[in-house]
N, C-alpha and C positions, 0 to 999 in steps of 0.2 A: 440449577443450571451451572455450569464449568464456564467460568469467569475467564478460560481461554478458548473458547468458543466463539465463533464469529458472528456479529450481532448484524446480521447483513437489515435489517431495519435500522438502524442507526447509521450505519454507511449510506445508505440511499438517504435520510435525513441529511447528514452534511455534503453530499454530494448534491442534493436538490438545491442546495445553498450557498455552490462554487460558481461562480461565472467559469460560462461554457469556455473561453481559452485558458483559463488556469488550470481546468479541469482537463484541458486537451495536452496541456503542458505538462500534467504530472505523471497523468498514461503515458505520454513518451517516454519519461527520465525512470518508470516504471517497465518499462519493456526494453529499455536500453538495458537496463542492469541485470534484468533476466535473461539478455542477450549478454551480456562480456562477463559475467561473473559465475562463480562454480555455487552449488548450492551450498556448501558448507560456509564459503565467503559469504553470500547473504545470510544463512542463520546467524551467522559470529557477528554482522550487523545491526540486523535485528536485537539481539541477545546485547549487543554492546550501549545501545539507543533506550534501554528502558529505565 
């Protein structure tokens, strides 16, 4: 498996393990940035974060 493949079982693992307002908290500051920012801005973020 490609190690940049999305392990969507492991995201539901630390997601089961957020308290539900932090977890409400990050969905927003997540959809806020897909709302003000261009895609190439969030890759270069992303890409800049690893």
């Amino acid at each position: 498996m490609n190690t940049n493949n999305f392990d969507m079982a492991k995201m539901m693992e630390i997601l089961s393990k957020m308290d539900k307002k932090d977890l409400e908290a990050g969905i927003a500051k997540a959809n806020q940035i897909l709302q003000t920012k261009s895609k190439d801005e969030i890759l270069k973020e992303i890409n800049k974060n690893k």
